[in-house]
C-alpha positions as CSV (number, residue, x, y, z in Angstrom):
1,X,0.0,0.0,0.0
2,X,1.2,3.7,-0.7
3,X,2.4,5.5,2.2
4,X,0.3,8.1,4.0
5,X,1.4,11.3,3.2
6,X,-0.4,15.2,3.6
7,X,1.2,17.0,0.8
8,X,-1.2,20.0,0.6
9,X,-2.5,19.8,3.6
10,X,-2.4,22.2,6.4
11,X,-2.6,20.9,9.9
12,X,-2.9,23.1,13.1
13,X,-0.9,21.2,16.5
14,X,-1.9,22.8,19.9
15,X,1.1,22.7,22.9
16,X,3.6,21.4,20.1
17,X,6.5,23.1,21.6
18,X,7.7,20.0,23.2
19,X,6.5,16.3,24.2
20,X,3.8,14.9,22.3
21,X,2.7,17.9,20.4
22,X,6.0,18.4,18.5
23,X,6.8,14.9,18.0
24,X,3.4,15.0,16.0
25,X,4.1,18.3,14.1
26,X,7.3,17.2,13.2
27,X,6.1,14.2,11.6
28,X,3.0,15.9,9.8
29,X,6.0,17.8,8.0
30,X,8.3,14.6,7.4
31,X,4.6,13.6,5.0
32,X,4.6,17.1,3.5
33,X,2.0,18.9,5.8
34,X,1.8,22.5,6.6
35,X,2.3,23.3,10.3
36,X,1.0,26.1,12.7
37,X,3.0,24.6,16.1
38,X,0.9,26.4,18.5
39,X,2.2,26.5,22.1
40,X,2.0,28.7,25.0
41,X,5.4,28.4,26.3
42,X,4.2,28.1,29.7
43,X,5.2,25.9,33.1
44,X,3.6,22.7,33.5
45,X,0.9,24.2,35.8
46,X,0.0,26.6,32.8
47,X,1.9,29.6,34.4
48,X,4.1,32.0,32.1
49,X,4.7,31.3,29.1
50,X,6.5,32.7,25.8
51,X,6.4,31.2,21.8
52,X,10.2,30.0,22.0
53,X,9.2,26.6,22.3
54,X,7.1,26.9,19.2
55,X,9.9,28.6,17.4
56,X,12.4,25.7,18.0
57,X,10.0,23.1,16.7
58,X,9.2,25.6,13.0
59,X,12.9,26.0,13.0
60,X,13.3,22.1,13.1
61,X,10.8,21.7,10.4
62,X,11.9,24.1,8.2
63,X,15.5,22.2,8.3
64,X,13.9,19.5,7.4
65,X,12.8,21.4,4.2
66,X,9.3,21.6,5.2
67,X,7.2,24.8,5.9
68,X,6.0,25.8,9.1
69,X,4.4,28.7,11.4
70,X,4.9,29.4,15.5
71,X,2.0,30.6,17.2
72,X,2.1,31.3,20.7
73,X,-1.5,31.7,21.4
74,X,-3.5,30.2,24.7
75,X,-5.9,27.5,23.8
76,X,-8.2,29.3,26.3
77,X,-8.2,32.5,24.8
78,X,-10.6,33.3,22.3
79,X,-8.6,36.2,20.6
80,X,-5.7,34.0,20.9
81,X,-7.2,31.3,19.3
82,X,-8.8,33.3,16.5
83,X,-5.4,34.3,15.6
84,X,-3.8,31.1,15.4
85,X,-6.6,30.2,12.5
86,X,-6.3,33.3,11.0
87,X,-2.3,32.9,10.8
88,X,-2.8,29.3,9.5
89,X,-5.7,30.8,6.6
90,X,-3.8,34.0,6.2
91,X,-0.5,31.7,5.0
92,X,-1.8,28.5,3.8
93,X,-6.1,29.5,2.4
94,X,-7.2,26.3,4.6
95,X,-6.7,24.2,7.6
96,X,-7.4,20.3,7.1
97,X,-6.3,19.0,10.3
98,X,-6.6,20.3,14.1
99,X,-4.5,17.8,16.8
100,X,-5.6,19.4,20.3
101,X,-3.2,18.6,22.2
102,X,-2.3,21.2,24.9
103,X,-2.9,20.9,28.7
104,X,-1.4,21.3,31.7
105,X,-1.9,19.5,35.1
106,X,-2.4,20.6,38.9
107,X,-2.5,17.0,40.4
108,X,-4.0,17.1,44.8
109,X,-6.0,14.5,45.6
110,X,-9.9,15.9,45.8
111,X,-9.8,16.8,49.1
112,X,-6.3,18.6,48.7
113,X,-7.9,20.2,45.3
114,X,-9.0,23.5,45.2
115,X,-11.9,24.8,43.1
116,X,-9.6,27.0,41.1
117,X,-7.2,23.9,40.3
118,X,-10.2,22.0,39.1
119,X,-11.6,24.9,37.1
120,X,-7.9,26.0,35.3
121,X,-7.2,22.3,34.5
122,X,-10.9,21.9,33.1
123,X,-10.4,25.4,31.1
124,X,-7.2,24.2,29.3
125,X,-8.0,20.6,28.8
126,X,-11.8,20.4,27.8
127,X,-12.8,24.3,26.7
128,X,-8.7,24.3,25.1
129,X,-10.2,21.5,23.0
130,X,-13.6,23.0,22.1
131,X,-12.2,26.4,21.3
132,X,-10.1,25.7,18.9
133,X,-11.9,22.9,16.9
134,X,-15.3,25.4,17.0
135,X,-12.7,28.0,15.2
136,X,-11.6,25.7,12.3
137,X,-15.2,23.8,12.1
138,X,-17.0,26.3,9.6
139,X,-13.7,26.4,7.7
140,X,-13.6,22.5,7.5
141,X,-17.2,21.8,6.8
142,X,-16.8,24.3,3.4
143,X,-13.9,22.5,2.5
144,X,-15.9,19.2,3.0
145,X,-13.1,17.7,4.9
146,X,-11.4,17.5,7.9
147,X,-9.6,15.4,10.7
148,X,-9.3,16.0,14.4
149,X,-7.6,14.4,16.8
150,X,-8.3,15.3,20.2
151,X,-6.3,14.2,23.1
152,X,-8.0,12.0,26.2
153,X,-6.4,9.7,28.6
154,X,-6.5,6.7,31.2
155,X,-7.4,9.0,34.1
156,X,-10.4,10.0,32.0
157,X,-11.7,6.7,31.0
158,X,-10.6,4.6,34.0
159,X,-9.7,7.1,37.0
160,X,-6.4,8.1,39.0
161,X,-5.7,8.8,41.8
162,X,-5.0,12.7,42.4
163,X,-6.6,13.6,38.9
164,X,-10.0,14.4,39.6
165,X,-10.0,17.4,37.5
166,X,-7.8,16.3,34.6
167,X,-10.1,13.3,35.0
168,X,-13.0,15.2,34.4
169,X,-11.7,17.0,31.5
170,X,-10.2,14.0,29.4
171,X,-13.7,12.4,30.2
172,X,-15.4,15.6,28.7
173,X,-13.8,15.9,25.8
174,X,-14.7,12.0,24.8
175,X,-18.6,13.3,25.2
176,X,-17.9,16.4,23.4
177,X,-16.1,13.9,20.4
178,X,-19.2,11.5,20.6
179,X,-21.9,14.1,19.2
180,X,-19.3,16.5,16.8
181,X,-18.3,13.0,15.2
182,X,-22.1,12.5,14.3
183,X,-22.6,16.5,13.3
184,X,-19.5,16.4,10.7
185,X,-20.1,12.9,9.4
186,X,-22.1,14.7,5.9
187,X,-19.2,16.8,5.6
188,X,-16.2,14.5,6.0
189,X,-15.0,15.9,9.0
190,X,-13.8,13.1,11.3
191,X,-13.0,13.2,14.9
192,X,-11.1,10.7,16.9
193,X,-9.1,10.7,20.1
194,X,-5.8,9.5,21.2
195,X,-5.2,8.2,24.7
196,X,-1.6,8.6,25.0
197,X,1.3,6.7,27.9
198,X,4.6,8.6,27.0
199,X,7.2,10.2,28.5
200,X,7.0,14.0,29.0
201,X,7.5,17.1,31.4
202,X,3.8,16.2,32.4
203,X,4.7,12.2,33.5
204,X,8.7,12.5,33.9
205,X,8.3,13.0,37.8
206,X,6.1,9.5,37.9
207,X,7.9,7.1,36.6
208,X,12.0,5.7,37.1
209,X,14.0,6.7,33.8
210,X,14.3,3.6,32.3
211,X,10.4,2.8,31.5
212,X,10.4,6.4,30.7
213,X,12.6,5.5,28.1
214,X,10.7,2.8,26.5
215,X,7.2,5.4,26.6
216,X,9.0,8.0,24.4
217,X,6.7,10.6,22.4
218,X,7.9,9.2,19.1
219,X,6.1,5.4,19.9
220,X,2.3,7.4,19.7
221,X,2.6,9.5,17.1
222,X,2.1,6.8,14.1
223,X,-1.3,6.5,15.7
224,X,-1.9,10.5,15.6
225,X,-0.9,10.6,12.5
226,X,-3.0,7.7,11.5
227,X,-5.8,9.4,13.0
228,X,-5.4,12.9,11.2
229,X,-5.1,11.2,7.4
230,X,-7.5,10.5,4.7
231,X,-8.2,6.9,5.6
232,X,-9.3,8.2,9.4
233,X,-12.0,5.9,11.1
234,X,-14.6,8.9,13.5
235,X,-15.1,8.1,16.8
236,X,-12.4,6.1,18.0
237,X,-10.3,5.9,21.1
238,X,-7.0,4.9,20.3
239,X,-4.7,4.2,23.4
240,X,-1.0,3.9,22.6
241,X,2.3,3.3,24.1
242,X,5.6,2.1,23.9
243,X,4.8,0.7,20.7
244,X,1.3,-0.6,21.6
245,X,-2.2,0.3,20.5
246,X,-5.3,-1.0,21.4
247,X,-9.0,0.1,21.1
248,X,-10.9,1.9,23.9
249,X,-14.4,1.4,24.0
250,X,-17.8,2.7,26.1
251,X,-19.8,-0.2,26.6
252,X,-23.1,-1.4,27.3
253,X,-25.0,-4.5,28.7
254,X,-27.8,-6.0,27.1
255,X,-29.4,-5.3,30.9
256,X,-33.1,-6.9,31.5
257,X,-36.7,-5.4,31.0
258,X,-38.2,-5.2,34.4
259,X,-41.7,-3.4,33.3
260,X,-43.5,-1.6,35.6
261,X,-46.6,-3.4,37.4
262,X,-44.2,-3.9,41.3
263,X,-41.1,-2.4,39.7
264,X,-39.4,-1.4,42.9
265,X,-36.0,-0.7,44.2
266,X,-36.0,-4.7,45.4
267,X,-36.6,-5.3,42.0
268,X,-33.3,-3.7,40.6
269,X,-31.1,-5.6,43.2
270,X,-32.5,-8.4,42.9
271,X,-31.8,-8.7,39.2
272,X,-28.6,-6.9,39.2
273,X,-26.7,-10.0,38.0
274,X,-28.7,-10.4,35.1
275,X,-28.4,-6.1,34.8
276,X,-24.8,-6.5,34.6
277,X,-24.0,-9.2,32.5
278,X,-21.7,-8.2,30.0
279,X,-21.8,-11.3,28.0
280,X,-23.7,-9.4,25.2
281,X,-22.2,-5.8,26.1
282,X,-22.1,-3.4,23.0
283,X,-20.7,-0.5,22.0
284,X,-23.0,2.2,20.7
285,X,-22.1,4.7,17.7
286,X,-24.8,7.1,18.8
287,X,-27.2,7.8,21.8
288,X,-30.1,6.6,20.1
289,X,-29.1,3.3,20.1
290,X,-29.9,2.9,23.7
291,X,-33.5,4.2,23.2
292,X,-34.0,1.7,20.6
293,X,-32.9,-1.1,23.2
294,X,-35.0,-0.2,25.8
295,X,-37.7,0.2,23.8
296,X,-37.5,-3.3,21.8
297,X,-37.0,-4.8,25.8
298,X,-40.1,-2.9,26.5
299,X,-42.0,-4.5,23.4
300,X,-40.5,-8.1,24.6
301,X,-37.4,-8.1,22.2
């Protein structure tokens, strides 16, 4: 098969200054993509923050022969954001591809956690993902065609300890996927998300240096990159690490129709084996498909 390659394509990559974010510009540009690196510059805990991080990573690209654009914009700014799509539209006349990738964290466990913390880290992670996408979605939908890859993770979709706001956001942004993959499917925009284990500035303090050094950046990217190109699924989950990949799903048990003559809370417990069987567990594509279920149980189905 040919290789995958975005020659005339422009692709926008949020916190690309470093980590993930740049290993995933930088290869974009390898397959003849356009680049905005967008990054803020700033701490780990979103403080500060200057575009010199972003400029390393266009000059890198541009040695590799490749063209490129640094924008140091805040994903949670709506001015800033603006002018990261205008830069992209003003150089390039389109933007095919948005990776949403930027976030910080301020890890306390809940009772530790001040609102603030929760609020900041739900601001960058979750509303830093909406913002920018809802900036390039009229562009994308004229074009008929787009890819976006948004960025979730484990804490999300399974918990951890410490993360209940980074939790809460990476959670968010998989409901916010769910309905934008079914409101661009008649214009070819698809939406997936990446689940990433790798070794940056946000996970070097967690983990001894030598499993860091099996997890690095460059090991996910294939499955970005994947992600952001023509033959894109929509909807997926795609959690990747040291070379692996698997899929992540949200799934659903076939449960059991209780009706409603003595339906009671005695009722519910004492079917709940028969509730949580997960023998014939599916994964829905859309909402709806629950409705349907309950409704064919309802009609004996």
């Amino acid at each position: 098969m040919a290789d995958i390659r975005f020659d005339g394509k422009v692709a926008i990559v949020t916190g690309a200054g470093g980590g993930l974010g740049r290993q995933h510009a930088l290869e974009l540009a390898r397959r003849g993509a356009k680049v905005l690196v967008n990054d803020l510059g700033g701490t780990m805990d979103g403080s500060g923050g200057n575009s010199a991080a972003a400029e390393a990573v266009v000059a890198e690209i541009k040695a590799l022969g490749g063209e490129a654009l640094a924008n140091g914009s805040s994903v949670t700014d709506d001015a800033g954001v603006a002018r990261m799509v205008k830069d992209a539209m003003d150089a390039w006349g389109r933007i095919d591809i948005l990776i949403a990738n930027a976030g910080i964290l301020r890890d306390k466990s809940f009772s530790k956690m001040t609102i603030e913390d929760f609020a900041l880290v739900v601001d960058v992670h979750l509303m830093g993902t909406m913002k920018p996408t809802k900036a390039v979605w009229e562009i994308m939908k004229a074009q008929n065609y787009g890819r976006i890859v948004v960025t979730t993770s484990s804490s999300g979709l399974y918990g951890n300890f410490g993360q209940s706001n980074y939790g809460a956001a990476k959670l968010g942004i998989i409901g916010f996927m769910n309905t934008i993959k079914l409101e661009g499917q008649k214009n070819n925009i698809h939406i997936n998300a990446i689940s990433p284990v790798a070794a940056t500035r946000m996970t070097e303090g967690l983990m001894p240096p030598e499993v860091l050094e099996k997890l690095k950046p460059e090991y996910v990217t294939p499955g970005v990159v994947f992600l952001a190109s023509d033959e894109a699924p929509t909807g997926a989950i795609l959690t990747a690490g040291a070379g692996a990949f698997a899929l992540s799903k949200i799934v659903e048990t076939e449960g059991v129709y209780l009706g409603e003559d003595g339906l009671s809370v005695e009722e519910v417990r004492d079917n709940w084996a028969k509730i949580t069987d997960d023998s014939q567990a599916k994964a829905y594509f859309a909402g709806g498909e629950q409705g349907q279920k309950f409704f064919r149980k309802m009609a004996g189905g």
